[in-house]
N, C-alpha and C positions, 0 to 999 in steps of 0.2 A: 453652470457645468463644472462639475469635477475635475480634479489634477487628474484624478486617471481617464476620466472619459474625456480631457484634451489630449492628454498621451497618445491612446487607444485612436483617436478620429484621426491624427494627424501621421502620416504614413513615415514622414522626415525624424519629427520628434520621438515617435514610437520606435524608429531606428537607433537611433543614438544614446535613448532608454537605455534599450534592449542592450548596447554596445557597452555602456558605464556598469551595468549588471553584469554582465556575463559576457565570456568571448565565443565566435563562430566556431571556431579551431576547440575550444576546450569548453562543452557546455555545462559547465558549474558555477555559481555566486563566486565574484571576485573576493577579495579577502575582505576589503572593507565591507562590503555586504552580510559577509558571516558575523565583520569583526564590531562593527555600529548596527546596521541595521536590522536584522535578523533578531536580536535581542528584545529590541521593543516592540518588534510584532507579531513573534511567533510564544505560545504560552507552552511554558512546562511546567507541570504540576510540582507541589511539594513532594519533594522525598524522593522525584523521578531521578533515574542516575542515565546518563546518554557516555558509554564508554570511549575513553581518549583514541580508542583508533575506528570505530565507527565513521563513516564518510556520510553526512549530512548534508545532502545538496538542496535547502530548500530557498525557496525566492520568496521575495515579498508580496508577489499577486495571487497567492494562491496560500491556504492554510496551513498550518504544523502546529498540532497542538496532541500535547500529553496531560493524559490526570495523575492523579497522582502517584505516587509507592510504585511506578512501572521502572521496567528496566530495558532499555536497548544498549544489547552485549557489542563486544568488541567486531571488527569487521563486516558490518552491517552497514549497507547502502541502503538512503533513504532519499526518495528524490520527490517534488509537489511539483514541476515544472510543468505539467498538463490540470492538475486535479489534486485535490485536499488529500493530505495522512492526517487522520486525526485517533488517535489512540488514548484509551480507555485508563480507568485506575486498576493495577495491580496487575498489569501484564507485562508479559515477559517475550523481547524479541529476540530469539537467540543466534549465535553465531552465526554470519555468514549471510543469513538472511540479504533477499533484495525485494523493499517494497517500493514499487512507482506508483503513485495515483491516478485517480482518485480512489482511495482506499480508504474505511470506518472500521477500526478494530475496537470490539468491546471493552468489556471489563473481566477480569480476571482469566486475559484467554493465554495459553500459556504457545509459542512457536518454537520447535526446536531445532534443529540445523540445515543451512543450506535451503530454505526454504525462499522460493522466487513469487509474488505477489504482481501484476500487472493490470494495472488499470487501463493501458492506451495498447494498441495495432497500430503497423504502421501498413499505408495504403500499399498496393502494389499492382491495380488492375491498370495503370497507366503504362505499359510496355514500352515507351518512348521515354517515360521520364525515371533514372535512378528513386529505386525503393527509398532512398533515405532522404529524396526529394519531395517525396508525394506526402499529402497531408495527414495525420496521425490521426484515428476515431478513437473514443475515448468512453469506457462505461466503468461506473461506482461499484468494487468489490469490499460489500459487507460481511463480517464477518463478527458472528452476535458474540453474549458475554457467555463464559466459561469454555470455549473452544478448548480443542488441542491440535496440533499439526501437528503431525509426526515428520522426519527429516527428512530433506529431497525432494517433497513436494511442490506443486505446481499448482496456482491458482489461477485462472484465465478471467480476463475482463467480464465484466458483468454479473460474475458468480454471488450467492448470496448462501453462506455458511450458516445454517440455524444454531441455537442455542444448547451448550452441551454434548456438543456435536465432535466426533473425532475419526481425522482424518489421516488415513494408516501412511506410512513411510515409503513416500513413492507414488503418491497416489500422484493423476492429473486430474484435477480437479474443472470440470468444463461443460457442470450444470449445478441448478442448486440443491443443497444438502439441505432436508429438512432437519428443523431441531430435534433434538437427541436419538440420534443417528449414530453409526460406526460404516463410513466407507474407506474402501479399499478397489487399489485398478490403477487403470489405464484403458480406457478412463477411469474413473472412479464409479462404482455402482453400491448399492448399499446393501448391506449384511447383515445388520440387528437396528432395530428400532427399541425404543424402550415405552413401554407399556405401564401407563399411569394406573390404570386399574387392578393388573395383577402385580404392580411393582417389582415388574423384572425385564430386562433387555430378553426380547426375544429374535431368533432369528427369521430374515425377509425372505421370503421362497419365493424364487421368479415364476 
């Protein structure tokens, strides 16, 4: 048996884990955690830049991994505390941005501000027990290479973003976007598709 799956079995030891990791009161990696361990488990690519005020909440049970030449800008929340961020070469996370996992960002996808990414719910059909009590469900938002998000956007669990695909400023994003695509909304519904044959974005007539 594994150190994690003695952790994991054992309800005492997976407590006191869980407590040297991180606190009940403030759910982020302790310093040492950022400051020793987090380094030799979690990969960023060459060239990646992760800006000095960006808040990086990630743990050791779960992945963080970047390719290379990407950039996650200043004031960017990044958390893996349910499910993998794992992001691509030559993308760009811009300001403000909040991604929770479990979240797959391609390659070359570009996000531009204030843009919110969620991979987990929290439960709430238990009326007797506080929402921030009940157990969190959790689904993988893919989100292929050459994207774009435009600002203020909303991505909801489960969503899967095709390739080349862009996603207007403001959208709610809360089904999925076929590749090379242009949606816009609240919800988001889709507006041009682009057409390999006659080699032009045309527009989608409901």
């Amino acid at each position: 048996m594994s150190i994690k799956e003695r952790i994991v079995s054992n309800p005492k030891i997976k407590e006191l884990t869980l407590l040297l990791i991180t606190s009940k009161q403030n759910p982020r990696p302790r310093l040492w955690v950022r400051w020793f361990l987090n380094p030799f488990i979690h990969k960023k690519g060459k060239g990646t830049v992760i800006r000095r005020h960006s808040r990086i909440d990630v743990f050791p049970w779960n992945k963080f991994t970047t390719g290379h030449h990407s950039t996650i800008e200043d004031f960017v929340t990044l958390n893996n505390g349910v499910g993998d961020v794992i992001i691509g070469n030559n993308s760009r996370i811009g300001m403000g941005n909040t991604i929770i996992g479990p979240v797959n960002i391609g390659n070359e996808v570009i996000f531009a501000q204030n843009i919110v990414l969620s991979g987990l719910n929290h439960g709430y059909t238990d009326v007797s027990i506080p929402i921030r009590k009940q157990p969190v469900s959790k689904a993988l938002i893919t989100i292929g290479d050459e994207v774009w998000i435009g600002a203020n956007a909303v991505v909801v669990a489960g969503v899967t973003i095709g390739k080349h695909s862009v996603i207007a400023a403001g959208c709610v994003v809360t089904k999925d976007v076929p590749p090379y695509s242009v949606a816009v909304g609240n919800p988001c519904r889709i507006i041009r598709k682009y057409n390999h044959e006659t080699s032009s974005w045309e527009k989608v007539t409901s």
